[in-house]
Every structure is written in structure tokens, then in C-alpha cells.
N, C-alpha and C positions, 0 to 999 in steps of 0.2 A: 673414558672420554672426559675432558676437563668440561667446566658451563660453561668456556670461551667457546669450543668447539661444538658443544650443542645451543649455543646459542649462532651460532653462524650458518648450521644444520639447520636451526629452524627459519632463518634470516631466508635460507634456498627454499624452504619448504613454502614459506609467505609467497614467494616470488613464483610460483608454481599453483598458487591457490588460483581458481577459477575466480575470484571476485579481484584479486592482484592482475590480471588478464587484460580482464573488462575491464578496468578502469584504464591501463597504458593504452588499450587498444580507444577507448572513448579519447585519452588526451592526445591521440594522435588523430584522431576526426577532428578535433579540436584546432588542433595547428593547423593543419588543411582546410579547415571554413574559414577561406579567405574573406566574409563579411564580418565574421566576428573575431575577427585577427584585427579588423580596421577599427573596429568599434574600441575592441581591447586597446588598441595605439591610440583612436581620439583622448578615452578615458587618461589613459597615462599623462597625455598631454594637457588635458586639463585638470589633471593634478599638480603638474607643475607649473600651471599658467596660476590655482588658487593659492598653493606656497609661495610663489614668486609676492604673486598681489597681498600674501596675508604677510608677508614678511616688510614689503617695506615700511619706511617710516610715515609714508604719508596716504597712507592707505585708501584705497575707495571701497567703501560700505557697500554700496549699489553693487561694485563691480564682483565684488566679492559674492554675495549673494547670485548674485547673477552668473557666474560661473559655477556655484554651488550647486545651483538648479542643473544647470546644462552637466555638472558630472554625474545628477541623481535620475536626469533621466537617462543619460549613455549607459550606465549599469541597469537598469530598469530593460533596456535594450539586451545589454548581452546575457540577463538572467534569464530575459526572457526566451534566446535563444534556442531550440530544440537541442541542438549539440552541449551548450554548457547544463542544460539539465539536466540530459544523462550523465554527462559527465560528473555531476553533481548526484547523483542517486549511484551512480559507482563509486565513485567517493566515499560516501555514507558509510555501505556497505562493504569497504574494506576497513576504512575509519569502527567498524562497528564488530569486527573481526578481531580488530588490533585491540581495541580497548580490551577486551573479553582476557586476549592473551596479557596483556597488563595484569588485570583482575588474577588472573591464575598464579602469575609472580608475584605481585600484593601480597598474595595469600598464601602463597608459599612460605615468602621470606618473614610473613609474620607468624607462621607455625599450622596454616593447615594444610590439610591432605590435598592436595591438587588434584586429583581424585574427585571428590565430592564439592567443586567450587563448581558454584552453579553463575551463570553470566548474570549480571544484575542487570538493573535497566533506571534509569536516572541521567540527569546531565554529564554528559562527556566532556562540557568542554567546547565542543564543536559544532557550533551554531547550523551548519551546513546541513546538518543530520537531524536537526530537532526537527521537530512536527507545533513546537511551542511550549511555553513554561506555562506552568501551572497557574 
């Protein structure tokens, strides 16, 4: 078997992983919580209401601000959400899954045993997953 074909093995195997599951299974709780579907669209919209105001030429400070707020606290809203949480702690833990398999290829293609690569633990990368920096 070529690495094309056991990398597509393991691509089916990911997808078959109980924490790959739970997470599809949370992002579809996710699209079905028609409150934080609404919340997700205000956000959007007042993203493009800040670009719009941050772009032109004659800008309003205030309004800018003031938009800024209203989009930090609509995210403050859908974080706070019960569903994007889990969604977010499934996440992690696939994100936390992946990395590891990363690590094994790092370590591979740099000459060790993949065998004995043990998962490290440090920034991924993935702000979603931290607990915080040091």
C-alpha cells in the first residue's frame, strides 16, 4: 500500500473516531439552535456594518467604536451559548486528536520511531483548546 492510500485509510479512520462523531453531531445541534444562528447572522452583519464604517473616507470614531462594542458583546452571547460550548470542547478534542497525529508524522519524517512518539502537550496553535498561556 502506497502513503497516498494509508493516508486516505487513516483520513476514514479519523472520520469514524468517536470524538470526529461528537463533534459533527454538536455542529449539527449548532445549525438547528435557531437563537444562536440569529445571533451568529447579527454578528456577521455587524461585521460588515464595522468594515463598511472602517473603510470609508470619512470615518466616524464614535460609530466605529460603538459598533465594536455591539459585535463584542454578540460574541460574548454566542460563546456564551450552551451549544457553541460543546461544540467548542468537541472541537478541542478532535483538534487535540489531530495534532497528536501530526506529531507522529513530524516525527516520523524527521527519523523517529513512531512507535515511541509520545503526544506532547504545548500550544497547538488553537486558541479554542487552550486553558491559557503561561
Amino acid at each position: 500500500m502506497d502513503v497516498i492510500s494509508i493516508a486516505r485509510e487513516l483520513g476514514k479512520a479519523v472520520q469514524q473516531d468517536e470524538r470526529y462523531i461528537k463533534m459533527m453531531a454538536q455542529q449539527q445541534t449548532n445549525d438547528e439552535d435557531t437563537a444562536l444562528q440569529q445571533l451568529i447572522g447579527e454578528f456577521n452583519l455587524k461585521r460588515v456594518a464595522l468594515n463598511t464604517e472602517i473603510n470609508k473616507a470619512d470615518k466616524d470614531q464614535e460609530k466605529v467604536t460603538a459598533i465594536n462594542s455591539e459585535i463584542k458583546e454578540i460574541y460574548g452571547k454566542i460563546m456564551a451559548n450552551e451549544n457553541m460550548q460543546s461544540y467548542n470542547e468537541a472541537k478541542a478534542e478532535l483538534d487535540s486528536l489531530m495534532d497528536f497525529v501530526l506529531q507522529i508524522l513530524r516525527g516520523s519524517v524527521n527519523g523517529e520511531d513512531p512507535d515511541l512518539i509520545q503526544q506532547q502537550s504545548g500550544c497547538s496553535g488553537s486558541c479554542s483548546s487552550c486553558a491559557g498561556c503561561h
